[in-house]
LUMGU-989524 format. One record per residue (C-alpha): residue number from 1; residue in three letters; x, y, z. Coordinates in steps of 0.2 Angstrom, whole numbers, plus 5000, padded with zeros to 4 digits. Layout:
REM residues N
REC;seq;type;xx;yy;zz
REC;NUM;ALA;X;Y;Z
...
***
This chain:
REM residues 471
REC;seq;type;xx;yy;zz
REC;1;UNK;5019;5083;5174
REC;2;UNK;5012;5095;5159
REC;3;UNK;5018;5109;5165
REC;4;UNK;5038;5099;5165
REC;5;UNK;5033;5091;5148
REC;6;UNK;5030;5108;5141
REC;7;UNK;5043;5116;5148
REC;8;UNK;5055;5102;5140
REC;9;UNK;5048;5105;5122
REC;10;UNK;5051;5124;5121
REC;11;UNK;5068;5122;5128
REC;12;UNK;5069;5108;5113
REC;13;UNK;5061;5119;5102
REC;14;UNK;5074;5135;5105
REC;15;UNK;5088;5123;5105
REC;16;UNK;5083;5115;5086
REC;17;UNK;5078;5133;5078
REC;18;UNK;5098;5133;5069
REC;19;UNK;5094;5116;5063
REC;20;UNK;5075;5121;5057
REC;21;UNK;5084;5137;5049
REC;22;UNK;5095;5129;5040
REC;23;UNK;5081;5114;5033
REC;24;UNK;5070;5128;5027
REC;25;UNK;5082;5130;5013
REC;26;UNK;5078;5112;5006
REC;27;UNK;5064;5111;4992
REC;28;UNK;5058;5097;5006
REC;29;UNK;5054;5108;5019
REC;30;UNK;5053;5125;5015
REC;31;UNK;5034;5123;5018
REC;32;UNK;5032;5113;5031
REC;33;UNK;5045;5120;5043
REC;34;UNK;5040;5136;5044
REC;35;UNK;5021;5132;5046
REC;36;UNK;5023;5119;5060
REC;37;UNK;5039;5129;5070
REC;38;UNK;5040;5148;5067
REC;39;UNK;5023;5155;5059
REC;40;UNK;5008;5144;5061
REC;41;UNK;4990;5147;5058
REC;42;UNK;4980;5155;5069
REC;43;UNK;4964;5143;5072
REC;44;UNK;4963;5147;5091
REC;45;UNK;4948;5157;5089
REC;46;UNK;4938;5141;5079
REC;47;UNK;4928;5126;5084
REC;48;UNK;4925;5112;5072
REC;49;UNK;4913;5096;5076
REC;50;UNK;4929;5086;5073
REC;51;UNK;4948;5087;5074
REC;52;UNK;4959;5072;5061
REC;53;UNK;4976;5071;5062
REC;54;UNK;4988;5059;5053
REC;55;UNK;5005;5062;5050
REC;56;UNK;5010;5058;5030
REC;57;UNK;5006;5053;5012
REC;58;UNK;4999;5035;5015
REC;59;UNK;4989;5039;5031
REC;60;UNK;4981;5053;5021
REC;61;UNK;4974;5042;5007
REC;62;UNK;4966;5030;5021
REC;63;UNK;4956;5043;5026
REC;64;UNK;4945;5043;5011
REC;65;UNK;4931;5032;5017
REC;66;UNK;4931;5040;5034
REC;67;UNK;4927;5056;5027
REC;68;UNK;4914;5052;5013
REC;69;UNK;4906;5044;5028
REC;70;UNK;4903;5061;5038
REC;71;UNK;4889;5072;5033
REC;72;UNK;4891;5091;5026
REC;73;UNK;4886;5099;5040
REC;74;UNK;4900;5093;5050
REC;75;UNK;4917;5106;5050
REC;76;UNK;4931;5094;5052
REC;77;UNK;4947;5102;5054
REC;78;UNK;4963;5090;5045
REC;79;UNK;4981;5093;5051
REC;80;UNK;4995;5085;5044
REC;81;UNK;5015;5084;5048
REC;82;UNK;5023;5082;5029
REC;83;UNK;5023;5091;5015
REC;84;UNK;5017;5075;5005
REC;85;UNK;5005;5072;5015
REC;86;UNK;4998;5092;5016
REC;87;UNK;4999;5090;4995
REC;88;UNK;4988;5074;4992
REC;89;UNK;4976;5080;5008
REC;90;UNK;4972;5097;4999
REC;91;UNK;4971;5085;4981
REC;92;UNK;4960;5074;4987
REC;93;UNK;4950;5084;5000
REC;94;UNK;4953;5105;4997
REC;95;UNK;4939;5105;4984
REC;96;UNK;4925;5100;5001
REC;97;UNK;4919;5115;5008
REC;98;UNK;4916;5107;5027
REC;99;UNK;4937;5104;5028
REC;100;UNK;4949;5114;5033
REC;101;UNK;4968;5104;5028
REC;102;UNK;4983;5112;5038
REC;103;UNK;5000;5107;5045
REC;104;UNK;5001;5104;5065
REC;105;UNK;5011;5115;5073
REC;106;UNK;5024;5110;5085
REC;107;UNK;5018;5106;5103
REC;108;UNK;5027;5123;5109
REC;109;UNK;5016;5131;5099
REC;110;UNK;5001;5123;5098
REC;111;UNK;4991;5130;5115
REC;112;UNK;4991;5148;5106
REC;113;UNK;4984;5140;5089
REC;114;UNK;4975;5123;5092
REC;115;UNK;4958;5125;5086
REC;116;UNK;4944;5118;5100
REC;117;UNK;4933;5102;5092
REC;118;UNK;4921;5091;5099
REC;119;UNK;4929;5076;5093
REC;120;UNK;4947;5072;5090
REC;121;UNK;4951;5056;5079
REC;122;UNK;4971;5055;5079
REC;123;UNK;4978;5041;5067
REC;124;UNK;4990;5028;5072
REC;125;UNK;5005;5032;5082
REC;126;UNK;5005;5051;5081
REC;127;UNK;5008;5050;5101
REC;128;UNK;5007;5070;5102
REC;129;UNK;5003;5076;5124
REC;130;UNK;4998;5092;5121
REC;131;UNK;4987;5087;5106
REC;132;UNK;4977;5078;5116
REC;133;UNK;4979;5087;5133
REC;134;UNK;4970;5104;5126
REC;135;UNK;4960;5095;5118
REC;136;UNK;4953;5085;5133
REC;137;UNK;4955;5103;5142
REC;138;UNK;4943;5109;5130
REC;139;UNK;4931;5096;5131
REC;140;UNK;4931;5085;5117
REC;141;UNK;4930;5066;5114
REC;142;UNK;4947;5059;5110
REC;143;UNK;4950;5045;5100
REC;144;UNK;4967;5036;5094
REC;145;UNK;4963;5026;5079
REC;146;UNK;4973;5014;5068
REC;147;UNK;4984;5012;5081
REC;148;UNK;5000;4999;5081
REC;149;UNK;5016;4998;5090
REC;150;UNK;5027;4990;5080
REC;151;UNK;5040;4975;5086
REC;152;UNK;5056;4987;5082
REC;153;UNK;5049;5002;5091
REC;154;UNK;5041;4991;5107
REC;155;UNK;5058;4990;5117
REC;156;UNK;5061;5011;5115
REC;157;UNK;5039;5013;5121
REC;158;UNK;5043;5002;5135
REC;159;UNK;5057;5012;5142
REC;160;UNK;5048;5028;5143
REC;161;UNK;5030;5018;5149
REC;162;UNK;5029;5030;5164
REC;163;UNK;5025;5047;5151
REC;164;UNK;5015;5035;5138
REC;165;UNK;5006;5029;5154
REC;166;UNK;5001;5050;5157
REC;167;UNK;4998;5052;5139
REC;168;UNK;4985;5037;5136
REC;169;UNK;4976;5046;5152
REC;170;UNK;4968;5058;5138
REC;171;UNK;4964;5047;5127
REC;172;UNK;4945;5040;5129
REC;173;UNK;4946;5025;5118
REC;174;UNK;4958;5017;5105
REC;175;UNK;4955;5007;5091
REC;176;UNK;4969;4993;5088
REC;177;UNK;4975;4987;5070
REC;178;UNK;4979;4969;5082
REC;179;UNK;4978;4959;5093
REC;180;UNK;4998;4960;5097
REC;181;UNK;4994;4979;5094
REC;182;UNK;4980;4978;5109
REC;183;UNK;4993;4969;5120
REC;184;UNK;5006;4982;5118
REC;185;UNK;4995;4994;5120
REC;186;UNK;4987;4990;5138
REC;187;UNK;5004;4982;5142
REC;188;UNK;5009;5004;5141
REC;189;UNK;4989;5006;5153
REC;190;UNK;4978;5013;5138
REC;191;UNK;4963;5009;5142
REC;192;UNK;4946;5005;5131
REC;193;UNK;4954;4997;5118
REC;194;UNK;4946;4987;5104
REC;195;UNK;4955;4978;5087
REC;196;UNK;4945;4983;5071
REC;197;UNK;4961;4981;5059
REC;198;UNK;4968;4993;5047
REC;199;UNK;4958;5006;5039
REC;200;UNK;4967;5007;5023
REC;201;UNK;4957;4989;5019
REC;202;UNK;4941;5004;5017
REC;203;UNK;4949;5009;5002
REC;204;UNK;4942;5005;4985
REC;205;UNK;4957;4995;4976
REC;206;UNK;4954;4999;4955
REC;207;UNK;4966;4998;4942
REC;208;UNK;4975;5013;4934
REC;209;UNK;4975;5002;4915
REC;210;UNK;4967;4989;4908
REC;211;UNK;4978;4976;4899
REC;212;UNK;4973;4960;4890
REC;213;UNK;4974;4945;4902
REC;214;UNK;4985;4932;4895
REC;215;UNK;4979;4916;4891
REC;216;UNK;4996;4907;4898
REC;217;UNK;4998;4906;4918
REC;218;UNK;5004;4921;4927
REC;219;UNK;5016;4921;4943
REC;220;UNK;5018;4937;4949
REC;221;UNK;5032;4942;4959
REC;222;UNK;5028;4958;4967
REC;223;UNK;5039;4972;4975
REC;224;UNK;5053;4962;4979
REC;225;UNK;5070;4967;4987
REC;226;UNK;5087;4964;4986
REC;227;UNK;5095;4951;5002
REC;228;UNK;5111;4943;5004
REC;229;UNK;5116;4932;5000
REC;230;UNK;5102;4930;4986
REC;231;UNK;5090;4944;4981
REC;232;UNK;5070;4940;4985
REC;233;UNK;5071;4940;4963
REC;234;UNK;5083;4926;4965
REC;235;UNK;5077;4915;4979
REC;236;UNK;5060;4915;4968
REC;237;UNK;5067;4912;4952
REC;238;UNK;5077;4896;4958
REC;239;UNK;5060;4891;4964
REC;240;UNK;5051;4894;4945
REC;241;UNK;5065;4885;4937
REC;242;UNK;5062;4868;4946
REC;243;UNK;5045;4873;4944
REC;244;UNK;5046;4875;4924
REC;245;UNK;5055;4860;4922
REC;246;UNK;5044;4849;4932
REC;247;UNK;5029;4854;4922
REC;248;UNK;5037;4849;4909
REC;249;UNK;5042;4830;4915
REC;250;UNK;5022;4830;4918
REC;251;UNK;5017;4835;4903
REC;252;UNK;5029;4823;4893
REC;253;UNK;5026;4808;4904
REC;254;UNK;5006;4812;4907
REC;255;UNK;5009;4810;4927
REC;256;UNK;4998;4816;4941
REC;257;UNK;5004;4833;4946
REC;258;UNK;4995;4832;4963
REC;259;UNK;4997;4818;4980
REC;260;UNK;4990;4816;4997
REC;261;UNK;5009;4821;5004
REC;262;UNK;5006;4837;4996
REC;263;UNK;4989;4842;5002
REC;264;UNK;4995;4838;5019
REC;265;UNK;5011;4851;5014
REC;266;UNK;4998;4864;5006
REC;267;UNK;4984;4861;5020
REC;268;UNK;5000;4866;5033
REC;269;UNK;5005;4882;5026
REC;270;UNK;4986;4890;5022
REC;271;UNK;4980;4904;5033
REC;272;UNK;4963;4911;5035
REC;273;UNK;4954;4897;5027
REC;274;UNK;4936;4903;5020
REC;275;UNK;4929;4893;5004
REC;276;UNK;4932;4900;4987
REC;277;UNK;4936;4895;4969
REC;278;UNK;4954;4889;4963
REC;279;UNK;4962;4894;4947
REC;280;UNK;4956;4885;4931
REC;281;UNK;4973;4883;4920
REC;282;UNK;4977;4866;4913
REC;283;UNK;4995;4859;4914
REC;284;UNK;4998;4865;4893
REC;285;UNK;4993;4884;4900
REC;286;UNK;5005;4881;4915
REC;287;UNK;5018;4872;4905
REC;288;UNK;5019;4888;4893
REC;289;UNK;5017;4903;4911
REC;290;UNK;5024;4919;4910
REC;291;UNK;5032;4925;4926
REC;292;UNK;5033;4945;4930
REC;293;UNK;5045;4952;4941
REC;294;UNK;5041;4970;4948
REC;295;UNK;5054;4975;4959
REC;296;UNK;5049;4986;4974
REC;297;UNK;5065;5001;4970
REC;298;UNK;5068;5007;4951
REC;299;UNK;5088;5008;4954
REC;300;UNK;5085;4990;4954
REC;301;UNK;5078;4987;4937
REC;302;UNK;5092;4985;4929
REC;303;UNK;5103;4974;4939
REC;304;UNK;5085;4962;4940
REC;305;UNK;5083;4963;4921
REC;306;UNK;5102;4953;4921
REC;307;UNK;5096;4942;4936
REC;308;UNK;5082;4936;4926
REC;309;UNK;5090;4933;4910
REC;310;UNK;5101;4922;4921
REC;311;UNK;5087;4910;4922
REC;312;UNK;5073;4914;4908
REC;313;UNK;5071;4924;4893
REC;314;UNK;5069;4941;4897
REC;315;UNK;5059;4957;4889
REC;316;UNK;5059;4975;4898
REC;317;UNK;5041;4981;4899
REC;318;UNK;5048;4997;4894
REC;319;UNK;5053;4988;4877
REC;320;UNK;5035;4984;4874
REC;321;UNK;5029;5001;4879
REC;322;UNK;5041;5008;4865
REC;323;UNK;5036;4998;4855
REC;324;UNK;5018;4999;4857
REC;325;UNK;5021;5020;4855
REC;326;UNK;5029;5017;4839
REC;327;UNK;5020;5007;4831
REC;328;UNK;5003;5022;4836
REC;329;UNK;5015;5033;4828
REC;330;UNK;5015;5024;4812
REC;331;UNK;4997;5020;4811
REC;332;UNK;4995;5037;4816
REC;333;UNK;5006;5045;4802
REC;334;UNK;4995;5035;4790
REC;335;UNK;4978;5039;4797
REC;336;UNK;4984;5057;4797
REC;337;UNK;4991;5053;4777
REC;338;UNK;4974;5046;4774
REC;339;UNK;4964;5058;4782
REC;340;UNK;4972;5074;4771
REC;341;UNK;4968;5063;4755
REC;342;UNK;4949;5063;4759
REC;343;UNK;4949;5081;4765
REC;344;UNK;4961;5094;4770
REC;345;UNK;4949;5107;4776
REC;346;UNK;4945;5094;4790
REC;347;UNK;4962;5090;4794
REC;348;UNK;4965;5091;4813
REC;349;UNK;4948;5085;4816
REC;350;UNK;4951;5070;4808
REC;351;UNK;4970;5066;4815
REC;352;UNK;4962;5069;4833
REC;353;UNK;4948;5057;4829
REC;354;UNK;4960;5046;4822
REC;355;UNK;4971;5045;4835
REC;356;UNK;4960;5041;4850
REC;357;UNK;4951;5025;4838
REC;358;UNK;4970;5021;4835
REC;359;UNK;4974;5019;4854
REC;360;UNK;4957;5013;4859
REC;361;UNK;4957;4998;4845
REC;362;UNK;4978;4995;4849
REC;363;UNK;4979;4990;4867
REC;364;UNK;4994;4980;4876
REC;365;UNK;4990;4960;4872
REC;366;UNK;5003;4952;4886
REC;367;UNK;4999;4933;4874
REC;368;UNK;5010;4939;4859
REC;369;UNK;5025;4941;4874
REC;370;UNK;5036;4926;4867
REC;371;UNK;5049;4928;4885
REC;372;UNK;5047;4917;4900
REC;373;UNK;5050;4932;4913
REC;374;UNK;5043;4950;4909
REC;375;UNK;5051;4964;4921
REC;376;UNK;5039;4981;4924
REC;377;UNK;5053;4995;4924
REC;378;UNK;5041;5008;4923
REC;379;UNK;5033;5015;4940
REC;380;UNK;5014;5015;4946
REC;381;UNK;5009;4997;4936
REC;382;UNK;5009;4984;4949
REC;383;UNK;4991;4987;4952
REC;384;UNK;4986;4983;4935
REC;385;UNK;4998;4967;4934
REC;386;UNK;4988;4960;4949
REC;387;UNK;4973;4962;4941
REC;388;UNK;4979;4949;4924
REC;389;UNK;4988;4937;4937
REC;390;UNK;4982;4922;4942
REC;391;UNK;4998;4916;4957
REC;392;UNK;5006;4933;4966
REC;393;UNK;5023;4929;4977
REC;394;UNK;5022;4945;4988
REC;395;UNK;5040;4950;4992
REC;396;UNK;5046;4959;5006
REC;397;UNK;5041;4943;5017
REC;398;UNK;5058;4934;5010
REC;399;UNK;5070;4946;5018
REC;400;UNK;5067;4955;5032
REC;401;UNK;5059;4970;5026
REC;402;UNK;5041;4966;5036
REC;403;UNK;5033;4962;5020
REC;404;UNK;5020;4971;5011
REC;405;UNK;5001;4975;5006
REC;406;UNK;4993;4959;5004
REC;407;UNK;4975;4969;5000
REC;408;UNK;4979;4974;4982
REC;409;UNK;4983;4954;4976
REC;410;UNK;4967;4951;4987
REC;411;UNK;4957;4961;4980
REC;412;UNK;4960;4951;4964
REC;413;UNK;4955;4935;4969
REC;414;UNK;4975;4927;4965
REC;415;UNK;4983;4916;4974
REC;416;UNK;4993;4923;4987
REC;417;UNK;5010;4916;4996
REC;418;UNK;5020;4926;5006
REC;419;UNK;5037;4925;5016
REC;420;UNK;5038;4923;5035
REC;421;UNK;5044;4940;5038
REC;422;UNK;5027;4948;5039
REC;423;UNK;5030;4959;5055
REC;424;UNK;5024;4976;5047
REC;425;UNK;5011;4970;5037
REC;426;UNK;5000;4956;5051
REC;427;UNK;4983;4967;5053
REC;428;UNK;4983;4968;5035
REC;429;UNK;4985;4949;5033
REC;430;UNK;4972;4948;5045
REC;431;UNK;4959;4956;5032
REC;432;UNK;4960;4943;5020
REC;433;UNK;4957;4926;5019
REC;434;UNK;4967;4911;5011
REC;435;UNK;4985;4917;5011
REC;436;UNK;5000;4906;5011
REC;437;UNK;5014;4907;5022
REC;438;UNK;5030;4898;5015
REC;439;UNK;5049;4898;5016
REC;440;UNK;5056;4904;4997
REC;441;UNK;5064;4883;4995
REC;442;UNK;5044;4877;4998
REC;443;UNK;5038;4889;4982
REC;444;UNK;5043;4874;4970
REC;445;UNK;5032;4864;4981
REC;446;UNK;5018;4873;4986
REC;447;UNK;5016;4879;4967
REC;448;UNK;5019;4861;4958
REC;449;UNK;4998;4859;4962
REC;450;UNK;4994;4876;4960
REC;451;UNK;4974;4868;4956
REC;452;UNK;4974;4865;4972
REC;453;UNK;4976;4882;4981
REC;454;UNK;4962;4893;4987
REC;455;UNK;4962;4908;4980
REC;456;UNK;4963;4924;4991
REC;457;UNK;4948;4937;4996
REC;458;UNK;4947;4952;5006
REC;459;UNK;4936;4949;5023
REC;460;UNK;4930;4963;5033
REC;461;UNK;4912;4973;5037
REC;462;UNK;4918;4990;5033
REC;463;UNK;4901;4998;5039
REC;464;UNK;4905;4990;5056
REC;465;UNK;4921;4997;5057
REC;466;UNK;4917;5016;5049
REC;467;UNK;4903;5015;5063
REC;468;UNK;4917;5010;5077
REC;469;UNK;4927;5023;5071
REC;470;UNK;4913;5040;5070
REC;471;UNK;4901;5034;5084
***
């Protein structure tokens, strides 16, 4: 069967070189394209103790952990398939002298370039034959990791289960994001295969920038999408509303804001139950929250901005941001006035010292926010919001998008509730402990005895799993 596979692939291959010409003009490609189908390295001739290959960006940052874990006197060879994914590997991995980063050249190619290994560690579903025929053909230890199947792409696996059958013949052993993932798996007959969940819970999840946490209550609605008929923004938003208005009636009237009907509601809809703290806000600090929206796509911002102020006062992060740089600008102006009064032979010494002291003793305060709902428009700061939030409504669950990284709110101890549509996102749901599953009508409900929630952890024995992974 090789030998028709093969012959299939460089009959594919010739019959694709217009299209690859024509993509190597795009900023995109011109890279990649040429170093995976038409000029290749040449690593025939090399051996290295072990072979990684992952296929983009995301799968590259997971491998982090995995390679501090492996000593300096093991060559490891890292092959990639995108051009991001080639960037952030030679970033984050070019400067170690034992790895070797280079793109994988196309399965045509690959029997007159593939380097030998003794190990080959592939990373979720990059499904390649040859990759891990001449690789067995050479004797090494193969070894798919991180592997999944996901709902969508089950159907197409199963209609081809006769190759994928021939294919997981040269795989020794497979290590399983799920359990739904295992069963998919041995339903295609792979063989050996064991569930240690997602690698990329291995990472280190740290903060980029450190803001002041507000005193208020903070209810974080994270990367959410647009849905018909009502947005994930929207569908949430309804929910806070109640929610505000009820806290207010409690306040006012001095009322319980908890009952035995509701712990049975909150006890049904908690996952992974493991004791921890809950959140220690009062109802005047509920009463007075402040609720952050961070859409998941930046050509939403503004559309969401109008959304919100449909239902809350409003402020753009991006107007605090301005308004943060212009008041340093100010103070700057006068430290540098100040400085050339004292001493103008010292002048730019002075206006660099007086500079850093100036942003250093002028952080973002989130209290002095007088708006209900704050919107992050600018790009890379969902990481710090988790950290100051005390309630995170993941989106991505309320539409079906599969959801998203429950690890980072996790990783902050907040309390975490998610939609139902979680199909992407289940072996990473299964590394943390106390998450709430709800429908977007129950967040009024769930949320009115926010005391009463547990409050999320990461639970997994990362030297267990980078020993399953290496040994």
């Amino acid at each position: 069967m090789i030998y028709i596979y093969y012959f299939l692939i460089c009959f594919l291959h010739i019959l694709a070189l217009p299209v690859l010409i024509f993509l190597t003009f795009k900023e995109k490609y011109k890279e990649s394209i040429p170093l995976r189908f038409f000029k290749p390295t040449n690593f025939k001739d090399k051996k290295f103790h072990i072979w990684i290959h992952v296929c983009s960006f995301g799968e590259v940052n997971s491998l982090q952990k995995i390679l501090d874990s492996i000593t300096f006197d093991k060559n490891i060879f890292l092959s990639v398939i995108t051009h991001t994914g080639f960037s952030q590997a030679k970033k984050l991995y070019g400067s170690r002298k034992n790895v070797t980063i280079s793109y994988l050249a196309f399965e045509s190619l690959l029997p007159f370039v593939a380097p030998k290994c003794e190990k080959l560690f592939v990373f979720e579903a990059e499904l390649w034959l040859m990759l891990f025929y001449l690789a067995k053909k050479n004797g090494a230890k193969t070894k798919l990791i991180n592997a999944r199947i996901s709902t969508r792409s089950f159907p197409r696996y199963r209609k081809l289960k006769f190759f994928y059958s021939y294919l997981f013949s040269f795989i020794d052993s497979i290590l399983a994001q799920s359990e739904i993932d295992k069963i998919r798996l041995e339903s295609l007959n792979a063989k050996n295969v064991k569930i240690i969940g997602n690698i990329k819970a291995l990472n280190d999840i740290n903060v980029t920038k450190c803001y002041i946490k507000p005193e208020r209550l903070v209810i974080l609605a994270a990367s959410t999408h647009a849905d018909k008929p009502l947005s994930e923004e929207e569908q949430i938003l309804k929910e806070l509303e109640k929610l505000q208005l009820f806290w207010d009636k409690v306040i006012e009237s001095k009322l319980q804001d908890s009952n035995i009907d509701s712990k049975e509601f909150i006890e049904s809809k908690l996952h992974n139950f493991a004791p921890t703290s809950h959140i220690n806000k009062d109802l005047k600090q509920a009463k007075n929250a402040l609720f952050i929206v961070v859409p998941r796509h930046p050509e939403r911002f503004l559309s969401v901005y109008n959304t919100c102020k449909k239902y809350f006062s409003t402020i753009k992060f991006s107007e605090i941001l301005d308004s943060k740089k212009l008041q340093n600008s100010q103070q700057f102006k006068e430290k540098i006035i100040e400085s050339n009064l004292q001493n103008q032979d010292s002048k730019l010494q002075n206006s660099q010292l007086n500079t850093q002291k100036v942003i250093e003793s002028n952080p973002i305060d989130l209290n002095k926010i007088t708006q209900k709902v704050l919107i992050i428009d600018t790009l890379g700061e969902l990481i710090n919001f988790y950290a100051i939030s005390d309630i995170v409504i993941l989106g991505g669950g309320f539409a079906s998008v599969g959801g998203h990284n429950p690890l980072e709110p996790a990783a902050f101890h907040n309390i975490l509730l998610s939609g139902k549509e979680i199909f992407n996102q289940n072996a990473l749901f299964s590394c943390v402990q106390n998450y709430y599953i709800i429908e977007s009508s129950e967040i009024f409900e769930i949320l009115k005895n926010y005391n009463a929630l547990y409050t999320a952890q990461i639970a997994l024995d990362s030297k267990e799993i980078l020993n399953e992974i290496l040994e």
